[in-house]
N, CA and C atoms as a LAMMPS dump frame, in Angstrom:
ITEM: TIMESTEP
0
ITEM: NUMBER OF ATOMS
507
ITEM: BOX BOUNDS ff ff ff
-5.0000000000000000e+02 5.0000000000000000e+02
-5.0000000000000000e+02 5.0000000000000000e+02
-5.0000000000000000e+02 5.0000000000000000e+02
ITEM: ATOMS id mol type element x y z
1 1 1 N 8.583 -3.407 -26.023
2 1 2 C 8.823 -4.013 -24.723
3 1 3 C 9.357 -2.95 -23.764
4 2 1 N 8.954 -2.8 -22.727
5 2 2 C 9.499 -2.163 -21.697
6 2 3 C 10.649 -2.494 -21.462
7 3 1 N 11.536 -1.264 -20.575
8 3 2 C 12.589 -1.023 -20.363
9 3 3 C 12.961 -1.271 -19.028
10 4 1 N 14.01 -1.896 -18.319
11 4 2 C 14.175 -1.704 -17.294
12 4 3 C 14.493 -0.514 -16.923
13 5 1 N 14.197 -0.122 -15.39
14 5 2 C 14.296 1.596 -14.959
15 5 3 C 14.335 1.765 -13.315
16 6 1 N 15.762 2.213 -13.101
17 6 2 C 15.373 2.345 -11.536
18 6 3 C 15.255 4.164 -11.137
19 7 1 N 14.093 3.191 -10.308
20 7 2 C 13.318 4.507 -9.891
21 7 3 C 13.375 4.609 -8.494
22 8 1 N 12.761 6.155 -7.649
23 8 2 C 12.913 5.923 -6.444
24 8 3 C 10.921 6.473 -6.32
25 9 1 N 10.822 6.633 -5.123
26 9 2 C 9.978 7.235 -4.48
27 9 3 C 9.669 8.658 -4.562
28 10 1 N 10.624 9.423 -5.562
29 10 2 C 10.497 11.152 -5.127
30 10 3 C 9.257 11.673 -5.647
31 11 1 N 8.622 10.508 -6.41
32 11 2 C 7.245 11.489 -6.782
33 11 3 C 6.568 11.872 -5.475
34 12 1 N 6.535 10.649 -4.922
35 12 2 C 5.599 11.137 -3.887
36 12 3 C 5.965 10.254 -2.172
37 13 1 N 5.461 11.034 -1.425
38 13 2 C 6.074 10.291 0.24
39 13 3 C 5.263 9.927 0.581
40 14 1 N 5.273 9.48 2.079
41 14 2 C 4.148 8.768 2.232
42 14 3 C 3.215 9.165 2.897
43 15 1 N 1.789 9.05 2.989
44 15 2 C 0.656 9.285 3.334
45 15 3 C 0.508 8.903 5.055
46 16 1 N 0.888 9.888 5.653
47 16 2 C 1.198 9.693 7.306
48 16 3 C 0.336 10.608 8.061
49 17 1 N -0.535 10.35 8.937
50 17 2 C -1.291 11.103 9.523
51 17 3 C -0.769 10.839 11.073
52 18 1 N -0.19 11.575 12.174
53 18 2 C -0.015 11.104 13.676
54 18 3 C -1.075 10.528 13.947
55 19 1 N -2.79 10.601 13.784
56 19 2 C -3.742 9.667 14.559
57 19 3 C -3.722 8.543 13.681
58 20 1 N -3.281 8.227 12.932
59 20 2 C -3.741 7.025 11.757
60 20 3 C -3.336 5.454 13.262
61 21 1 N -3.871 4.815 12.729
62 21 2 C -4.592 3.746 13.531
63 21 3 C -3.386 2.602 12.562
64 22 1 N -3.699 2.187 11.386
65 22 2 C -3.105 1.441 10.674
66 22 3 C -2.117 2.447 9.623
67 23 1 N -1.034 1.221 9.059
68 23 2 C -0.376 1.487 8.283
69 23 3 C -0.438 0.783 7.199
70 24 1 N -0.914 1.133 5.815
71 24 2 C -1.087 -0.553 5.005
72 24 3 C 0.051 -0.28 3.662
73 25 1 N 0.618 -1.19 3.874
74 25 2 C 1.943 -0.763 2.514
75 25 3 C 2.07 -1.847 1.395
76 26 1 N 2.394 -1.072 0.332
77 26 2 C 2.178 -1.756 -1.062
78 26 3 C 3.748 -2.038 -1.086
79 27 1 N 4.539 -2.342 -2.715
80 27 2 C 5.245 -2.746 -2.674
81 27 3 C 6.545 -1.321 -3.226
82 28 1 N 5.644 -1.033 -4.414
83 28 2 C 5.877 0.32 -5.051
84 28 3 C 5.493 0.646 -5.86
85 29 1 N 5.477 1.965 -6.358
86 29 2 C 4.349 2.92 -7.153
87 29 3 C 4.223 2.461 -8.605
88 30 1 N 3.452 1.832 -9.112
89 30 2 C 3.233 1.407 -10.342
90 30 3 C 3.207 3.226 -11.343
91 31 1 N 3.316 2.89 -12.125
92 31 2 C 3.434 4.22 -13.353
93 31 3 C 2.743 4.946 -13.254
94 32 1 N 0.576 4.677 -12.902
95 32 2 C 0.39 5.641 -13.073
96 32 3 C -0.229 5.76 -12.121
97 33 1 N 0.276 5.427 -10.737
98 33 2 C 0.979 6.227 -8.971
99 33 3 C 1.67 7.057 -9.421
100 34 1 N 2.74 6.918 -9.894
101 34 2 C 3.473 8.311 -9.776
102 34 3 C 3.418 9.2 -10.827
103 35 1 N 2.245 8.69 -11.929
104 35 2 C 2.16 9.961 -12.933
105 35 3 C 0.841 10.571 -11.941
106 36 1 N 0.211 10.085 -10.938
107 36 2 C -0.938 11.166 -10.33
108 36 3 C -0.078 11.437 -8.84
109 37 1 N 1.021 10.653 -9.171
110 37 2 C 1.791 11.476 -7.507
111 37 3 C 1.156 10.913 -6.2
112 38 1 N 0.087 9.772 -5.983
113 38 2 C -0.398 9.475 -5.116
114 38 3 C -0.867 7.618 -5.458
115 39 1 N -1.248 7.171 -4.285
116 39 2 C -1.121 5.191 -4.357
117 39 3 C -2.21 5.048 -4.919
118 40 1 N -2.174 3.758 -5.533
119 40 2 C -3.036 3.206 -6.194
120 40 3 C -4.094 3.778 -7.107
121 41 1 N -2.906 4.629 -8.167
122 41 2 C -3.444 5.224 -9.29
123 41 3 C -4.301 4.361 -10.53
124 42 1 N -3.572 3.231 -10.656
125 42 2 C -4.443 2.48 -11.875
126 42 3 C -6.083 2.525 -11.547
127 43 1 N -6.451 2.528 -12.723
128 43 2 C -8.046 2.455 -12.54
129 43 3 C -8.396 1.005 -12.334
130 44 1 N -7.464 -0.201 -12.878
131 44 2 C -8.431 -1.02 -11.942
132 44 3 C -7.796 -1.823 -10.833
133 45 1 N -6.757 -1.197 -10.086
134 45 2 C -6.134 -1.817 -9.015
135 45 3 C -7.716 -1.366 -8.068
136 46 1 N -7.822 -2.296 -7.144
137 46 2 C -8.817 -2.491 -6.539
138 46 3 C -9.072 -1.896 -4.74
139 47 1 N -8.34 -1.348 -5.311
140 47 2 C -7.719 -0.972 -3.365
141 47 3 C -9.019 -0.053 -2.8
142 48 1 N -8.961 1.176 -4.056
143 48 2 C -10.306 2.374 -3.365
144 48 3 C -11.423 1.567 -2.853
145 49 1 N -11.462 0.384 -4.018
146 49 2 C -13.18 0.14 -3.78
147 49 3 C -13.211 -0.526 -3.008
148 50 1 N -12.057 -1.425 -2.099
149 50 2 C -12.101 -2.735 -1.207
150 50 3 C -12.552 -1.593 0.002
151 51 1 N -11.5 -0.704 0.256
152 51 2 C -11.6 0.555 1.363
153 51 3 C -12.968 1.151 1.738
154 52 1 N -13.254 1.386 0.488
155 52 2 C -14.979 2.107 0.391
156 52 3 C -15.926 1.139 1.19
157 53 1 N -15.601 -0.098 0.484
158 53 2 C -17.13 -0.917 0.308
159 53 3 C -16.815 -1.129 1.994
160 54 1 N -15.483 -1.455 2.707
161 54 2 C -15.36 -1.702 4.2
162 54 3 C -15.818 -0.557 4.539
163 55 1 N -15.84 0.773 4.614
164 55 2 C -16.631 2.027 5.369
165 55 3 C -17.666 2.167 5.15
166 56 1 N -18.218 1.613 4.005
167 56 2 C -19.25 2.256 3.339
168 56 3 C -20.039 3.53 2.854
169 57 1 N -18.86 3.929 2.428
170 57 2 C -18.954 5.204 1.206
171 57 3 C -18.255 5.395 -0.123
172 58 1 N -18.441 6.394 -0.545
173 58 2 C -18.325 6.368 -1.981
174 58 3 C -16.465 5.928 -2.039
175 59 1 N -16.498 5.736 -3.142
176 59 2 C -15.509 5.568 -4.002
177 59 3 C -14.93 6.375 -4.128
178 60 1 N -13.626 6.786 -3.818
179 60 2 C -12.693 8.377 -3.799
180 60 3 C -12.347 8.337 -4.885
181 61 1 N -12.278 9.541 -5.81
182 61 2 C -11.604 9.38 -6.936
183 61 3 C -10.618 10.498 -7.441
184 62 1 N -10.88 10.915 -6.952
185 62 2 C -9.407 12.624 -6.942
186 62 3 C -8.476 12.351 -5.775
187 63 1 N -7.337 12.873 -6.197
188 63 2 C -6.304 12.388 -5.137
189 63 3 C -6.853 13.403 -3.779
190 64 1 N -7.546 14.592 -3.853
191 64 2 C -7.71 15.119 -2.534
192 64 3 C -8.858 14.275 -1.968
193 65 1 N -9.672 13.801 -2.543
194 65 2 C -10.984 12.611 -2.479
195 65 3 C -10.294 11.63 -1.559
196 66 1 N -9.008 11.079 -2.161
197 66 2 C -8.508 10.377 -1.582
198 66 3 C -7.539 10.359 -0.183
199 67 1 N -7.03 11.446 -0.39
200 67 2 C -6.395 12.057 1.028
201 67 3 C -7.573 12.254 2.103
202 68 1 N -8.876 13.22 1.499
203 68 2 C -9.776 12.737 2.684
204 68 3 C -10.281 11.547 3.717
205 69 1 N -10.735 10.813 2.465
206 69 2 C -10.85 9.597 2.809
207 69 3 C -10.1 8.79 3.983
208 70 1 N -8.485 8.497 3.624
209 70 2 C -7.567 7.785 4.211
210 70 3 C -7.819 9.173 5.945
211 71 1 N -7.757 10.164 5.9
212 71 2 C -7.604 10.84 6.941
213 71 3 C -8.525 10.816 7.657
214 72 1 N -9.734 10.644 7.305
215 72 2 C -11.561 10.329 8.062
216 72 3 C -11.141 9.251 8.522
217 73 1 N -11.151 8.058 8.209
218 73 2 C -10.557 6.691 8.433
219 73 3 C -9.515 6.234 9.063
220 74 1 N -8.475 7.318 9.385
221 74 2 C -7.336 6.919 9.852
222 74 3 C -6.017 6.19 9.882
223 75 1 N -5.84 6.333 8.381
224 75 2 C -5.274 4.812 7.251
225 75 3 C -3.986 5.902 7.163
226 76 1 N -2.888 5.439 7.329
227 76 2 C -1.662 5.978 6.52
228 76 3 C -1.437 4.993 5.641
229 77 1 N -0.447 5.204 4.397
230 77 2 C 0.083 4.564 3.227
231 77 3 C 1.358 4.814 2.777
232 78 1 N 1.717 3.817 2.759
233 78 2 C 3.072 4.158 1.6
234 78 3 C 3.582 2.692 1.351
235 79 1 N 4.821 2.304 0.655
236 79 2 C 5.7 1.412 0.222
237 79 3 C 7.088 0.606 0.609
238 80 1 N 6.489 -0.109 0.926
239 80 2 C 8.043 -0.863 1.398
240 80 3 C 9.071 -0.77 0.672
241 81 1 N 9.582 -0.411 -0.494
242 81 2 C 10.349 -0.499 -1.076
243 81 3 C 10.404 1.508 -1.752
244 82 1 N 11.695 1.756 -0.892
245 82 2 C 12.132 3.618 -1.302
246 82 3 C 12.517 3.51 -2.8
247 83 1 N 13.248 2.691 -3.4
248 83 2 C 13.752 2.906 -4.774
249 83 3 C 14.355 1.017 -5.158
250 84 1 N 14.082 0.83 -6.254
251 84 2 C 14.59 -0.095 -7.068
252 84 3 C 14.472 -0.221 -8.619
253 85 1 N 15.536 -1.454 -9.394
254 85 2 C 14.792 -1.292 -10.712
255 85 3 C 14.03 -2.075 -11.111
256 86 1 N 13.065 -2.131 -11.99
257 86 2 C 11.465 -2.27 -12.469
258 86 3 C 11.273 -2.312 -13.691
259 87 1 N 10.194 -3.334 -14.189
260 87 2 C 9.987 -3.334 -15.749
261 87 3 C 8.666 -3.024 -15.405
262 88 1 N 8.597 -1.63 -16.377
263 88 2 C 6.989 -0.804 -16.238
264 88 3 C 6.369 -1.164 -14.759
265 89 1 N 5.291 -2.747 -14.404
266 89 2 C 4.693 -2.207 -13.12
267 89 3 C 4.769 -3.737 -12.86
268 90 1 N 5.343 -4.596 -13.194
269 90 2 C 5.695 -6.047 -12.585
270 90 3 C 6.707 -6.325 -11.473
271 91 1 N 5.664 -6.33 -10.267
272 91 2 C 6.647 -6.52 -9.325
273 91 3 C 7.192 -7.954 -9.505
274 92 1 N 7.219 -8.535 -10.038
275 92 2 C 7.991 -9.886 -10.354
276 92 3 C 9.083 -9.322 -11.012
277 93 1 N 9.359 -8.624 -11.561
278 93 2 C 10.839 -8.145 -12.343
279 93 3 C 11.751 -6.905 -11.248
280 94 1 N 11.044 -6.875 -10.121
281 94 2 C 11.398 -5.784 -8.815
282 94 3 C 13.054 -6.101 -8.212
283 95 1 N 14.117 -5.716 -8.762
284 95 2 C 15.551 -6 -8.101
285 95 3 C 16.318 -4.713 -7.715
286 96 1 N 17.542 -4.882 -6.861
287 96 2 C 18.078 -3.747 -6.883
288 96 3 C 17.399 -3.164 -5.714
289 97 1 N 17.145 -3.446 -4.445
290 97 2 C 16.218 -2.976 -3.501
291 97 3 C 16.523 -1.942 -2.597
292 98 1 N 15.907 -0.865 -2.452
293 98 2 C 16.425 -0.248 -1.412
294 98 3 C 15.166 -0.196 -0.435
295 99 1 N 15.125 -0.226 0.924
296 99 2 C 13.977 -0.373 2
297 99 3 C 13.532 0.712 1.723
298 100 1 N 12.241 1.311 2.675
299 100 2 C 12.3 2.353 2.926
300 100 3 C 12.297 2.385 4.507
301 101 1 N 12.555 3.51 5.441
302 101 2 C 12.944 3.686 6.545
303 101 3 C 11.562 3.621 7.283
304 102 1 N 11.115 3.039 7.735
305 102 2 C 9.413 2.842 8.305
306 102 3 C 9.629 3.594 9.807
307 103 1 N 10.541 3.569 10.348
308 103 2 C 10.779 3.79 11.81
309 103 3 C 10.42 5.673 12.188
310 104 1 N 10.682 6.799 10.805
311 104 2 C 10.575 7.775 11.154
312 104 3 C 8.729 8.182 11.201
313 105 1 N 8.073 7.418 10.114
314 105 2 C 6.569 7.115 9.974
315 105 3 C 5.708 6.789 11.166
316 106 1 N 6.557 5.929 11.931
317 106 2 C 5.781 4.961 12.901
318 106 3 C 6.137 5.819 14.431
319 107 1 N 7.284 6.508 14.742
320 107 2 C 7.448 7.334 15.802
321 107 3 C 6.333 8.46 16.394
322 108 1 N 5.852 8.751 17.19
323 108 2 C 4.388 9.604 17.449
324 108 3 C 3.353 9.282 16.673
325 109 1 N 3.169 8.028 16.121
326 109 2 C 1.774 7.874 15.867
327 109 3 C 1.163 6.629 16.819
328 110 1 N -0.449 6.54 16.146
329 110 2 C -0.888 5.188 17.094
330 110 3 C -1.128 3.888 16.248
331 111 1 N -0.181 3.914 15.295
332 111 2 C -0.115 2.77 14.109
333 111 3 C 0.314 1.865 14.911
334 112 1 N 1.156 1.539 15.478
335 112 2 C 2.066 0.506 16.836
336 112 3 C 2.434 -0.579 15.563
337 113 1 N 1.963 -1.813 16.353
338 113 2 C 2.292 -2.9 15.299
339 113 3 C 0.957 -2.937 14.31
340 114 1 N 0.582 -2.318 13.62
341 114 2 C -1.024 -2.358 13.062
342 114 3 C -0.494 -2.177 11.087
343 115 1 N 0.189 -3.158 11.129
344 115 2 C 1.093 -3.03 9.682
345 115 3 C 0.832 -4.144 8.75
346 116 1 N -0.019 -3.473 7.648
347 116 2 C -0.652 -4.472 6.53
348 116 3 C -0.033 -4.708 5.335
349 117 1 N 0.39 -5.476 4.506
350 117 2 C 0.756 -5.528 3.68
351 117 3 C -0.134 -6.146 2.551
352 118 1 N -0.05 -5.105 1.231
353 118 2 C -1.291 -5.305 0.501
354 118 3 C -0.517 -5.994 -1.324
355 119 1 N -0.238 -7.353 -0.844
356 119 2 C 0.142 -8.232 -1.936
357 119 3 C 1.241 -9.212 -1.294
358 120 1 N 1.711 -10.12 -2.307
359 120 2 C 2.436 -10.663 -1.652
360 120 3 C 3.588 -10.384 -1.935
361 121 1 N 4.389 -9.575 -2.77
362 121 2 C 5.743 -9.114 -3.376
363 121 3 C 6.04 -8.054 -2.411
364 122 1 N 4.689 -7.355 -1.988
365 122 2 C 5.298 -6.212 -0.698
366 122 3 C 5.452 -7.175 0.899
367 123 1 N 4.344 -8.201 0.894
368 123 2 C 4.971 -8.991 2.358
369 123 3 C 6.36 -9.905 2.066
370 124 1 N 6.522 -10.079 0.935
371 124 2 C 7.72 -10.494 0.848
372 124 3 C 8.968 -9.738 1.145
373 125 1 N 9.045 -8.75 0.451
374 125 2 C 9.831 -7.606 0.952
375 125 3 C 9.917 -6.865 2.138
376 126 1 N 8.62 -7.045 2.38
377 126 2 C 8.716 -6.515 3.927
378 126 3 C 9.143 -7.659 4.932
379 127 1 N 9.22 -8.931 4.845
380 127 2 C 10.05 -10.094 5.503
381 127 3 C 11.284 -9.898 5.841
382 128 1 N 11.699 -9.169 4.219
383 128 2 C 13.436 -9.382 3.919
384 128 3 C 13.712 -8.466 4.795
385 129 1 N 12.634 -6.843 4.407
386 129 2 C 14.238 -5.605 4.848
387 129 3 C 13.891 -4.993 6.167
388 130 1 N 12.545 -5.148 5.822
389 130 2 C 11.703 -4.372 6.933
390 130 3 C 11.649 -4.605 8.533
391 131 1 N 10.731 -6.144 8.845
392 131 2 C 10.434 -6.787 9.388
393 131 3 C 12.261 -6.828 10.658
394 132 1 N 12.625 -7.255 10.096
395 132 2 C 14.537 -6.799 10.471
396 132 3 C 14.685 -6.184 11.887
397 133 1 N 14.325 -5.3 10.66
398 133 2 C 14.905 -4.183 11.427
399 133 3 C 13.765 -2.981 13.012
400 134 1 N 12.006 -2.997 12.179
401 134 2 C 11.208 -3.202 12.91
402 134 3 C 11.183 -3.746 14.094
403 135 1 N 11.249 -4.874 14.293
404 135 2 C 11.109 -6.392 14.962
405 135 3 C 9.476 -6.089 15.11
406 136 1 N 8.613 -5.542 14.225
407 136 2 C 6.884 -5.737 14.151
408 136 3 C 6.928 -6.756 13.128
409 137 1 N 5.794 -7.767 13.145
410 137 2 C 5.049 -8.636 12.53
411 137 3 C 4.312 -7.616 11.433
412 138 1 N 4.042 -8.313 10.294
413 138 2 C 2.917 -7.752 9.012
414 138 3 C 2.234 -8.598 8.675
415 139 1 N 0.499 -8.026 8.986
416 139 2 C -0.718 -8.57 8.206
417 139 3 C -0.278 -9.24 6.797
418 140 1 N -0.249 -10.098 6.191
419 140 2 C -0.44 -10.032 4.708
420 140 3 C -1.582 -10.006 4.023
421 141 1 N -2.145 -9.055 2.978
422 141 2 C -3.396 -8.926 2.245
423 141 3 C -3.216 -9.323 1.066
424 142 1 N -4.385 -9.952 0.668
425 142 2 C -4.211 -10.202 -1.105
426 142 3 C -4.385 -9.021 -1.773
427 143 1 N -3.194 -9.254 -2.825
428 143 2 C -2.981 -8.284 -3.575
429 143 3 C -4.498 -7.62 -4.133
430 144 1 N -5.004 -6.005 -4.54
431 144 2 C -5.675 -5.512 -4.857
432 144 3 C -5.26 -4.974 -6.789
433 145 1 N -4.508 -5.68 -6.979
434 145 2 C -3.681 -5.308 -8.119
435 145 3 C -4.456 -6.287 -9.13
436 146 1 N -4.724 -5.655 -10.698
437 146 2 C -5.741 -6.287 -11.512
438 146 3 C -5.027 -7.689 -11.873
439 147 1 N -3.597 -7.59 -11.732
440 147 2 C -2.718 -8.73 -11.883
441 147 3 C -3.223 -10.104 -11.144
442 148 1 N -4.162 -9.984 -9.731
443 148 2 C -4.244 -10.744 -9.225
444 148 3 C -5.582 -11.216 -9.401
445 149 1 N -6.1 -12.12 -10.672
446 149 2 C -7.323 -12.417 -11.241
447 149 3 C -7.944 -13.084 -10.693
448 150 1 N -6.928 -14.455 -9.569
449 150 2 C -7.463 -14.984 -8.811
450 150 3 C -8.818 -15.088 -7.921
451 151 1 N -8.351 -13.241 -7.756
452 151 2 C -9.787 -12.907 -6.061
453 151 3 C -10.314 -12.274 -7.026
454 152 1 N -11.79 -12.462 -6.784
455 152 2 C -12.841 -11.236 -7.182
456 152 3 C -12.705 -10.096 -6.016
457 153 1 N -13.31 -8.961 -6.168
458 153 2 C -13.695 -8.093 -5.485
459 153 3 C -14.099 -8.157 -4.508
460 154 1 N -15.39 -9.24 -4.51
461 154 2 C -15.883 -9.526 -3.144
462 154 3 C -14.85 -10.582 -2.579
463 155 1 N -14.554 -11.407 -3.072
464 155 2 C -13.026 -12.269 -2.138
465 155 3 C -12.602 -11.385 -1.066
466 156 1 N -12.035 -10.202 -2.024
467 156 2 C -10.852 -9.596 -1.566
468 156 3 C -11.736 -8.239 -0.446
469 157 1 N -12.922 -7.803 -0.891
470 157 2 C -13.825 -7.353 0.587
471 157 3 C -14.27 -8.252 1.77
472 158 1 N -14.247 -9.179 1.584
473 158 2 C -14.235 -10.198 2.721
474 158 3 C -12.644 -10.584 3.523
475 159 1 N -11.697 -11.219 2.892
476 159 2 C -10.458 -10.973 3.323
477 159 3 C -9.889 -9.626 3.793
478 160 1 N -10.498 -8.966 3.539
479 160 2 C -9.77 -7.207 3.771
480 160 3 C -10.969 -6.834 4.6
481 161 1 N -11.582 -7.085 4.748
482 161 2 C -12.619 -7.114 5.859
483 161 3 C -12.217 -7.543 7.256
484 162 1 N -11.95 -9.15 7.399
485 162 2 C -11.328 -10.084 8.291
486 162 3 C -10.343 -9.321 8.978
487 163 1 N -9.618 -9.179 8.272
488 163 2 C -8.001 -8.635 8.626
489 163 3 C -8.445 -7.125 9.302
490 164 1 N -8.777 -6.019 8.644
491 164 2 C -9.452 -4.574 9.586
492 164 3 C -9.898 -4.572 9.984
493 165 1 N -11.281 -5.429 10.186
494 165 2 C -12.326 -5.249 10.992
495 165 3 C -12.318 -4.628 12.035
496 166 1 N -11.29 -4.702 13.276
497 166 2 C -11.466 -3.645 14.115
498 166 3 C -10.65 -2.633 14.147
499 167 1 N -10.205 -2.045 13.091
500 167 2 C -9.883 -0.845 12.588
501 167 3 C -10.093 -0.051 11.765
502 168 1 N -11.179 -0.411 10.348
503 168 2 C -12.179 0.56 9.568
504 168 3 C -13.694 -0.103 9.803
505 169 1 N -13.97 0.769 9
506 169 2 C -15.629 0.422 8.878
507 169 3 C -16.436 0.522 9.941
């Protein structure tokens, strides 16, 4: 059985470009995010391919693959949540919260209020700490996480479609 473990963010920061258009934030780095140092490491969290199939190109699969990508597109990333403790990658066991500071991210760029949240444990969190202090509103997206068996793929390219539409693809 897994261990509880609080962790922070130092593997990796967040994915901020000054032209990025949107900001879309998860909740926090599942295990093997921060064993590749970059978001949505699991192979079958669903995020690359929702992204792809909305631009319509390939599937990024190296983290510089992936830094391209988000930077062609104009997507910054990162996590509502800087550090808490965690059992392995269940954000249902997520306590102990610390925010992260969104305000130094969002200063000189053209993200404005263009702030997605990709599950519902990160729009939840982003309600509590974020939202606060912001005073911006957040998109909520269905989770892209294999946890969420509910949506198929295409569900979740149609909903994630809706919601960007006039900001990728």
């Amino acid at each position: 059985m897994a261990q509880r473990q609080y962790l922070d963010h130092s593997a990796f920061g967040p994915f901020v470009r000054p032209d990025s258009r949107i900001l879309i934030l998860g909740s926090f780095p599942s295990p093997k995010s921060r064993e590749q140092a970059f978001f949505y490491g699991h192979p079958q969290n669903r995020f690359w391919r929702v992204l792809a199939a909305l631009t319509h190109e390939p599937v990024p699969e190296t983290r510089e693959d992936k830094a391209c990508f988000l930077e062609k597109n104009r997507i910054s990333l990162y996590d509502v949540i800087e550090s808490c403790s965690i059992i392995g990658a269940a954000d249902s066991t997520i306590a102990d919260v610390r925010a992260a500071d969104l305000r130094p991210l969002l200063q000189g760029s053209q993200i404005g209020s263009s702030i997605f949240v990709n599950g519902g444990k990160a729009y939840e969190m982003y309600r509590k700490y974020t939202e606060p202090v912001l005073g911006i509103k957040a998109t909520r997206l269905p989770s892209t996480s294999p946890a969420n068996a509910a949506f198929t793929l295409e569900r979740l390219i149609e909903l994630w479609g809706q919601a960007l539409g006039g900001y990728i693809g």
